[in-house]
Structures are given as C-alpha cells and as structure tokens.
N, C-alpha and C positions, 0 to 999 in steps of 0.2 A: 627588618634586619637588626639586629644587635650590634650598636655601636662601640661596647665597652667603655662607655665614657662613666660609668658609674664607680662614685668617689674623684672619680680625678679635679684635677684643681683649675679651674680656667679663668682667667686673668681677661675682661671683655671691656674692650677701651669705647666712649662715646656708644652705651648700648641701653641707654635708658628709655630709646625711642627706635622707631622706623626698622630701618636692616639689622640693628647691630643687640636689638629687641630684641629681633624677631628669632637669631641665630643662637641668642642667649636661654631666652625661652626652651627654644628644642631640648639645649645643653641641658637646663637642670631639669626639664620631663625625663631625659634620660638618665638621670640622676648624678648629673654631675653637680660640681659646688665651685660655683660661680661670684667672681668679686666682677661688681659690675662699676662702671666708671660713667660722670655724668657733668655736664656743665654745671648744673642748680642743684643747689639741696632738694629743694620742692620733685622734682622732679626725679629723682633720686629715690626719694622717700618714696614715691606712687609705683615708681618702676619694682623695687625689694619688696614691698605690700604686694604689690601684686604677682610677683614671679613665689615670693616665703608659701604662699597658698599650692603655687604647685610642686614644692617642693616638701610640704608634708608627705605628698603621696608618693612621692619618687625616689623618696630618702636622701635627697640632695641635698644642696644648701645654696642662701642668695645671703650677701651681704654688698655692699658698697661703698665710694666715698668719692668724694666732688673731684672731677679735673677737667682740666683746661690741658687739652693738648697743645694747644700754643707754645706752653710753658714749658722750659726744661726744668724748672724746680718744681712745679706741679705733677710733671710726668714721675720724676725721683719721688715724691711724696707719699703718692699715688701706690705706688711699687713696694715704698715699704709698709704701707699699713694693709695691703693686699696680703704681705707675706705673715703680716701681725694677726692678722685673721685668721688664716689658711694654711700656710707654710708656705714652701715654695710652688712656684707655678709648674705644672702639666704642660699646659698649653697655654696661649696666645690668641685673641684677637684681633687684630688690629684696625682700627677704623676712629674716622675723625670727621668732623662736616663739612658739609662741600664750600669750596671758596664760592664766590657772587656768581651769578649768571654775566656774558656779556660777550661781545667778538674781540679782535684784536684791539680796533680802535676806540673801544670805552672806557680802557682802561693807558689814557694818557701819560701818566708818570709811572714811577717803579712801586711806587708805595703796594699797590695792588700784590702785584707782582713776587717782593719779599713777603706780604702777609699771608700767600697764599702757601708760600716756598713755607714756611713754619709751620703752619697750618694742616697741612696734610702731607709734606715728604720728610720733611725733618722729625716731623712728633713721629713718623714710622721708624726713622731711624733711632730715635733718642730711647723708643719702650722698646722696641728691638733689642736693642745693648744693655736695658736696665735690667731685661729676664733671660736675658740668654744663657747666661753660667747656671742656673735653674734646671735649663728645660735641657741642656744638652745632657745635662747627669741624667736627666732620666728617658732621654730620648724622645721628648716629646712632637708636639706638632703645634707650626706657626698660621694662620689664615689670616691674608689683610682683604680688605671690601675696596673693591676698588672701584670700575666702571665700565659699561661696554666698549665707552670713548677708548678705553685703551688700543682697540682692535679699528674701532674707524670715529671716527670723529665726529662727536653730536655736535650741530649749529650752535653759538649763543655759550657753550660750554667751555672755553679755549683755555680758562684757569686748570678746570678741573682734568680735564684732557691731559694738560700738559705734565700737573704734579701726579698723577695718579699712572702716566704711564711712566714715571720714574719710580714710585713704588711698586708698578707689576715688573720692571725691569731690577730693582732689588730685592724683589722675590725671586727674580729666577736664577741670579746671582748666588745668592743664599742658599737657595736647594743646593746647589751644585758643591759649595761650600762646605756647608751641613753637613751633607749624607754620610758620611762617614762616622759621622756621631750619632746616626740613627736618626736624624730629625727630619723631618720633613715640612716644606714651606710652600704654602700655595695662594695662590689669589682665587677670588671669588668675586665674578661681575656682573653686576644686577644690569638688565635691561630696564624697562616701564616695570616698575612693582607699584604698589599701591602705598603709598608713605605720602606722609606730607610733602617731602621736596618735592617729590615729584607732581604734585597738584601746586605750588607754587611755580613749577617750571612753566606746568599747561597754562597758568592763568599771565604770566611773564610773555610767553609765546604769543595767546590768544591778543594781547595789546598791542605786541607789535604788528600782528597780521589786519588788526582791527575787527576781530569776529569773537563769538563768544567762545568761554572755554571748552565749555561742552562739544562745541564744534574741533577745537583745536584736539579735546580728549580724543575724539573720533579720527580724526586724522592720523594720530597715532597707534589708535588698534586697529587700522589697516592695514598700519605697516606691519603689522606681528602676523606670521602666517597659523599662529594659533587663535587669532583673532578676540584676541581680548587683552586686557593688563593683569600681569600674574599680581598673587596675594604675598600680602608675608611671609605666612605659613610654610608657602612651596620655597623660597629663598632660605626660610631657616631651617628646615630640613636639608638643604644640600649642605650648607653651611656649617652645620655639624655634622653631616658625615664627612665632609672633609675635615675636620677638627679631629674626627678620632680615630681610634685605632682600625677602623673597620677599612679606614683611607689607606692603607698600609705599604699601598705598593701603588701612590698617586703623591707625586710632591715636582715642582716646576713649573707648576700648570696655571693656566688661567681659565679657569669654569664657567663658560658663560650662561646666566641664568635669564633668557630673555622671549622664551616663547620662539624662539629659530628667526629672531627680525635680523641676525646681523648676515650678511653676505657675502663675510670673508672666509679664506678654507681653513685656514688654521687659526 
C-alpha cells in the first residue's frame, strides 16, 4: 500500500528505541524525513546511524536531538531545532516512557503520582500545542502510543493505565476539534510486542509470582489468541499508516495492536 508519506516532515517524540523506533523506522523506509527525539545523546546517536542507512535508499531523512518529555522547556527546545532542521511539522508522534510498574498501594504518597502526571499526559499536551499551528496549515496527522490498558486494565500497571487513558481521551477530544482543519488524531495501542519494557514487565511479574520469566513469558502468549508476542515491525507498520495520508478517512480512534488478547467490543 502506498502511504504517501514521502518528503513529509514527522516530528517522533521518545522514538530512539522500542514502539516509537519501530513506527519511525517504517516512516523514513517510506521516505519520509524524520526528526527523531531521545532521552541520551548516546542513544540518539545509534538510533539516526542507524535509521540515515535507511534513508539513503528511500530518499528520506533522519536527524535528531535530546528531550526529556518531563520538561516543558526541553519539549519547547526540542520543537524548535526540529523546525531548524526540517521546517515545519507534517505530522506528530507522540510518545514518552512508561511511568514504574506497581498497584494502587506502592505508590504511597503523591510524588509518584505528579511525576507520572508530567511524564506521559502533560508532555502529550505541552508537544501537542508546540506543533499544532504547523500541522493545522497543512492539515496534517497526529499519533500518540498509548496502551491496551486504555480499553481494560493490566495488573501492576495502575500509573500507566491511568495517564495514558487521559491521553486516549485527548485524542478523541482533539479529532473532534481538529477535523475541520483537516487534521486527524489517533491513538495507537500496543498489546505484548516485543521491546524491552515489556521483558522488564515479564521479569517484574515473574518475582512477584515466584516463577521464572520464561514461564510468566508464557502465560502471556496464551492469553493472545494469535498465540504468540507481536514484533516491532507489525506495530510500526500500522503506526505509520495511521500517521499518513493513506489513514485519510480514520481519526478518533484507538487501534488496538495486540494479536485479538483484548475482550472488549469496542
């Protein structure tokens, strides 16, 4: 399928690694030209090395620079040398790293609590409003990474559950908002994929159950009735087709990308 994303500008917050990699990745195979955002230099550095190699052949482009979505002056920062690069933003990513693992009662005082609130609903709102006068001139498209948690609630997850179905719920706000500017805004929710977090979850899990992770891995590709944990690859291909134009007539929505484990209807 031909995405049309070739030359457009895409702005990929927190995508030097895992989901927000992997969706980046697609984007410039398809040749778009991608500023890509990352906690560390180091890691920054690995991630443009390695996406500039596929961007010779796709005629795109990768460039980046360090952010901390915590920050409101690093997200501003961020945005402007994105536009010093590129021009202005196409499209939107949105994505940031998950708050701790933990239930209601691990997280005793509020500290937890506000650092999570910054961390993943705020940094949505604060890039949101930094490109938006951008993307509206050209009618572009927004994608934030959210969670399955949004639709039903994973054990042990109760941070990330909670801010992230505040960012699916200012996604759909937004569509509705938008559309008359042409823009379209959607979530994208990864079930079990294959990333670091998610083997940090299993080996988190497997402790407190007392068994090994391998076992706990297993527990969880039973519950997928495709029976197995999806790859990157499959999350960053949906990921950019809903990022581009090909999505054209899809904005509101939350995409669940999870192998069919969740068993809610809509």
């Amino acid at each position: 399928m031909e995405t049309d994303l070739k030359g457009k500008v895409i702005f990929a917050s927190a995508s030097t690694d895992g989901l927000g990699l992997a969706i980046a990745t697609r984007a410039v195979e398809e040749g778009a030209r991608v500023f890509l955002g990352g906690r560390t230099k180091a890691r920054l550095e690995e991630a443009v090395g390695k996406l500039s190699k596929i961007a010779e052949d796709s005629q795109g482009g990768v460039v980046g620079a360090v952010l901390d979505m915590a920050s409101a002056d690093s997200i501003q920062a961020w945005v402007r040398e994105g536009e010093k690069e590129f021009g202005e933003p196409w499209g939107l990513l949105v994505n940031a790293g998950g708050p701790p693992p933990g239930d209601f009662e691990s997280f005793a005082d509020d500290k937890a609590w506000y650092t999570a609130f910054e961390l993943t609903l705020m940094s949505s709102v604060r890039l949101i409003r930094a490109v938006l006068p951008s993307i509206k001139k050209q009618g572009g498209s927004i994608l934030a990474i959210t969670s399955s948690s949004v639709k039903e609630p994973w054990p042990g997850l109760i941070l990330s559950g909670i801010m992230r179905s505040g960012v699916a719920s200012l996604v759909k706000s937004l569509s509705i908002e938008l559309a008359p500017s042409g823009v379209r805004v959607n979530n994208i929710a990864p079930g079990n994929i294959a990333t670091g977090r998610l083997d940090r979850l299993i080996v988190s899990e497997a402790a407190q159950k007392g068994i090994k992770p391998e076992e706990q891995r297993a527990v969880r590709q039973a519950a997928i009735p495709l029976g197995r944990i999806g790859e990157v690859g499959e999350f960053g291909a949906v990921g950019a087709f809903l990022l581009s134009p090909a999505a054209s007539y899809i904005t509101g929505q939350t995409i669940m990308v999870d192998g069919g484990a969740g068993k809610f209807l809509y």
